[in-house]
MIPA-904367 format. One line per field, with one value per residue (C-alpha): residue number from 1; residue in one letter; chain; x, y, z. Coordinates in Angstrom, 3 decimals, always signed. Layout:
<rs>
num: [NUM; ...]
residu: [A; ...]
chaine: [A; ...]
xx: [X; ...]
yy: [Y; ...]
zz: [Z; ...]
</rs>
This chain:
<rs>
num: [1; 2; 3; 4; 5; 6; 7; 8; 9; 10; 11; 12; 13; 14; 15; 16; 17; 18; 19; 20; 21; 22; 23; 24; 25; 26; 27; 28; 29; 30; 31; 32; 33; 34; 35; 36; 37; 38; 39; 40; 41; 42; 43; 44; 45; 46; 47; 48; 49; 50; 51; 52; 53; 54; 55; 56; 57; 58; 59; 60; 61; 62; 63; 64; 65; 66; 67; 68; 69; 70; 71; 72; 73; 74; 75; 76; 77; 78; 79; 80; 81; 82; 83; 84; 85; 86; 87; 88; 89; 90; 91; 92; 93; 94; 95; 96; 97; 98; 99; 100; 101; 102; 103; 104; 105; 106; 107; 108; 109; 110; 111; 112; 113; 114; 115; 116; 117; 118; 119; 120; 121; 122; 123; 124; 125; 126; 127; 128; 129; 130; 131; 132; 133; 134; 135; 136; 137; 138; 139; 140; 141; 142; 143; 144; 145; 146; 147; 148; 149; 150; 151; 152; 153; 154; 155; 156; 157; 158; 159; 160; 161; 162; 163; 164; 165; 166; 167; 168; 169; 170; 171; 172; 173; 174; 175; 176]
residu: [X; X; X; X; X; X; X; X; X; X; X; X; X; X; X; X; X; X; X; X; X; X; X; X; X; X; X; X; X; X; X; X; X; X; X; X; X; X; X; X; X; X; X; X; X; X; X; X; X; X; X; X; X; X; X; X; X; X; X; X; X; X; X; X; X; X; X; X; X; X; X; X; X; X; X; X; X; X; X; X; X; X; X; X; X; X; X; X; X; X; X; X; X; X; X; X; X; X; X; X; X; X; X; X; X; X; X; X; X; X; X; X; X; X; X; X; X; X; X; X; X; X; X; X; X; X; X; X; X; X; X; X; X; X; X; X; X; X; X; X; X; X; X; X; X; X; X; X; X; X; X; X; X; X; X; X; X; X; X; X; X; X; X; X; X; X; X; X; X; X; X; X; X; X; X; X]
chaine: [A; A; A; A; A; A; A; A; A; A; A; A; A; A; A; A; A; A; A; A; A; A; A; A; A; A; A; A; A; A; A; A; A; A; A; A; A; A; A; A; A; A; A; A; A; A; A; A; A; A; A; A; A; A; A; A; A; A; A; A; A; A; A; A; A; A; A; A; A; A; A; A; A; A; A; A; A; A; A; A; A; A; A; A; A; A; A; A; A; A; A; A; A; A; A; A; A; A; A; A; A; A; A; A; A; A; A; A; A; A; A; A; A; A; A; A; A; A; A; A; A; A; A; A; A; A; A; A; A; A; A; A; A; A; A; A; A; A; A; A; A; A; A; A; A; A; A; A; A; A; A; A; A; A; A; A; A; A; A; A; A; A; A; A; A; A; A; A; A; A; A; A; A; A; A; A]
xx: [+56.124; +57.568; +60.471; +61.568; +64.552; +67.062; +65.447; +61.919; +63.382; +64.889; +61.711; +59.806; +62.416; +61.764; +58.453; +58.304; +56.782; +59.049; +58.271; +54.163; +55.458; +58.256; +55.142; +52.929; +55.330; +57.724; +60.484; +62.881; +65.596; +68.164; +72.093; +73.074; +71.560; +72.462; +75.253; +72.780; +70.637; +72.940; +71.159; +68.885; +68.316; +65.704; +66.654; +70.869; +70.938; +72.059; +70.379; +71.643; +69.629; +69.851; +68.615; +70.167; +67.131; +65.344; +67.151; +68.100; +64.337; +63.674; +61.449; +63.787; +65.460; +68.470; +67.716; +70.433; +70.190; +73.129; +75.118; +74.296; +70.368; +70.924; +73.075; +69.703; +67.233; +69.678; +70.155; +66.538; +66.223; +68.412; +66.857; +63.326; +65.299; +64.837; +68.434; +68.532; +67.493; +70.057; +71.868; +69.394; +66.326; +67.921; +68.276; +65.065; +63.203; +65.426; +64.369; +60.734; +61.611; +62.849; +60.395; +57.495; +55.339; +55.718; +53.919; +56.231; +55.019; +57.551; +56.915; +58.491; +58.637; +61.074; +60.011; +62.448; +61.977; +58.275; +58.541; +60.837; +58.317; +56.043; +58.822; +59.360; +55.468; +55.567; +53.426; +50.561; +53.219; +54.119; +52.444; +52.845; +54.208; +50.310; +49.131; +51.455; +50.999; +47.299; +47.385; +49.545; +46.741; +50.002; +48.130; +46.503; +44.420; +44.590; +47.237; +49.485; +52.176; +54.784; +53.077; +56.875; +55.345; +51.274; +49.149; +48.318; +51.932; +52.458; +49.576; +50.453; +54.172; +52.986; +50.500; +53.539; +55.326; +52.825; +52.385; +56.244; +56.257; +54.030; +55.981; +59.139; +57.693; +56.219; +58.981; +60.292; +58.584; +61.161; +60.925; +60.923]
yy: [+51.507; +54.806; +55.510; +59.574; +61.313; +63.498; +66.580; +65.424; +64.135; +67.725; +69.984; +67.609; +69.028; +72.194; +72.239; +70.457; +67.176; +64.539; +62.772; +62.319; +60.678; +58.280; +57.771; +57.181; +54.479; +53.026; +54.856; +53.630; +56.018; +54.927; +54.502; +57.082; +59.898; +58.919; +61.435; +63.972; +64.410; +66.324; +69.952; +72.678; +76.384; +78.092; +82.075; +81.685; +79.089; +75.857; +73.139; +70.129; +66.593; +63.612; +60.234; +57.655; +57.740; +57.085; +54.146; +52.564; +52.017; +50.981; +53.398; +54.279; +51.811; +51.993; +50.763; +49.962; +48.879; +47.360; +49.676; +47.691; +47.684; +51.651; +51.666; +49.773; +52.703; +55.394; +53.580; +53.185; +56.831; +58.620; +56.627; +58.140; +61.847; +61.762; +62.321; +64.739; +63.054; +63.169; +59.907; +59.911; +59.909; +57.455; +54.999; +55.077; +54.752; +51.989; +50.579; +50.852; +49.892; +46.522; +46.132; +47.621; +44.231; +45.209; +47.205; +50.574; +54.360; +57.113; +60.516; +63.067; +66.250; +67.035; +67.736; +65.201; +62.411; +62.287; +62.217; +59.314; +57.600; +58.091; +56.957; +53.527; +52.933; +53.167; +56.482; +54.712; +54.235; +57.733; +60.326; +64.262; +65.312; +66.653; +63.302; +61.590; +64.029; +63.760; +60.067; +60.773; +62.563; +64.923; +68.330; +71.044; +72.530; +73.028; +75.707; +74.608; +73.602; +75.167; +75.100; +72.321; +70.039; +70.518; +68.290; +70.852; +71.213; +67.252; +66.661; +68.784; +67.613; +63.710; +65.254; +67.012; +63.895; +61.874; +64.294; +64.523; +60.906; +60.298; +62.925; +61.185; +58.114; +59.488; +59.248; +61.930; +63.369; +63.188; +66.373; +65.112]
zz: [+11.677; +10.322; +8.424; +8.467; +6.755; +8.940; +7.903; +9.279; +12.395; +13.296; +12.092; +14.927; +17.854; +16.161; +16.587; +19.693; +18.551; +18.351; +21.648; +20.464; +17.389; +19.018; +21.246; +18.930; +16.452; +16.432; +14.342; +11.892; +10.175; +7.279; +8.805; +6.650; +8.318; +11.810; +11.633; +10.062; +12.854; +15.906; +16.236; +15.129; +15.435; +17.689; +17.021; +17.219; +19.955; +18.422; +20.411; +20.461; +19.440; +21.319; +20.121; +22.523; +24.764; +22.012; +20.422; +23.894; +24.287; +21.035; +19.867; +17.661; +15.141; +12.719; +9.437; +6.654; +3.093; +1.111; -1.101; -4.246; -3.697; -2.924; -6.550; -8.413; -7.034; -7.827; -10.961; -11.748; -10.707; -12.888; -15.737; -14.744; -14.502; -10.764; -9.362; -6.655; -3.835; -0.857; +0.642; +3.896; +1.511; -1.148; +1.765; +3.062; -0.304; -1.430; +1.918; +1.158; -2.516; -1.376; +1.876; +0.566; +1.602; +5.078; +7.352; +6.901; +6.398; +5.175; +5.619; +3.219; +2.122; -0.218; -3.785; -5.563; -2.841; -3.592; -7.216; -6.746; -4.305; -7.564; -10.068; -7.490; -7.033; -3.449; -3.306; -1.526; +1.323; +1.718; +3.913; +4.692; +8.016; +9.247; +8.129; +10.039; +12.851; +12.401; +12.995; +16.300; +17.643; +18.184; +15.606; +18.047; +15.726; +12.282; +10.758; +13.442; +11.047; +8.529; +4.832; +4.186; +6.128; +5.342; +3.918; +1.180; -0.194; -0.013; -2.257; -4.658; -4.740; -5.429; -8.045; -9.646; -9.434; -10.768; -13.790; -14.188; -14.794; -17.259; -18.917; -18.504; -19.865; -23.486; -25.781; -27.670; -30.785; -34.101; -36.721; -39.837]
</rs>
């Protein structure tokens, strides 16, 4: 099972892939970004993006996590000095914060929601787009993708991440 934020969802109609992965899992995205996910841009024609054929056969699933459990992530986040994550990607890491005994995978590729998948020690959960696409069986060749959502540039975001937390967690040196 996969979990994917809006932006994910929208680069795979972009790059014409979406329909290998929603064959491939099954796909779970956070309530919040439901709303997020209606179009993208190919040149200036707006195209539009239709889920319902998606959800009506259950490949796709809407996932929700309660306000409060969403306030003790972004709680425990800002503590750690991670606090720009947006709504869509707060959701689904509090959802793999508070189901992370199940069998879920979430792909990411935003700089802050990685170090937070660091900061909530659900890393080993998370995997880059190619990965993901990789596992599909849904990559032509290699290069195929944008260097946002390579393999490449996700590794070095979680190492960042890693490295920013262990910096976040020394405490501060006094000058006498």
């Amino acid at each position: 099972m996969l979990l994917l934020d809006a932006d994910i969802v929208i680069d795979l109609h972009k790059i014409g892939l979406w329909k290998a992965v929603t064959s491939r899992y099954k796909v779970h995205l956070p309530s919040t970004i439901m709303g997020e996910i209606k179009h993208y841009w190919k040149g200036n024609e707006q195209i539009p993006i239709d889920l319902s054929p998606e959800i009506s056969s259950g490949a796709v699933v809407e996932v929700s996590v309660d306000p409060i459990d969403q306030k003790k992530v972004f709680d425990l986040l800002v503590s750690k000095k991670v606090d720009a994550i947006h709504d869509g990607e707060r959701e689904a890491l509090s959802y793999m914060y508070f189901h992370r005994d199940e069998d879920f995978r979430i792909t990411l590729k935003d700089h802050a929601a990685i170090r937070a998948a660091v900061v909530l020690d659900i890393v080993e959960k998370t995997m880059s787009v190619e990965a993901m696409l990789k596992e599909a069986g849904a990559l032509r060749q290699k290069g195929d993708l944008p260097y946002e959502l390579s393999e490449k540039r996700f590794s070095k975001l979680r190492t960042e991440g890693a490295l920013l937390s262990v910096a976040a967690e020394k405490p501060a040196h006094k000058k006498k």
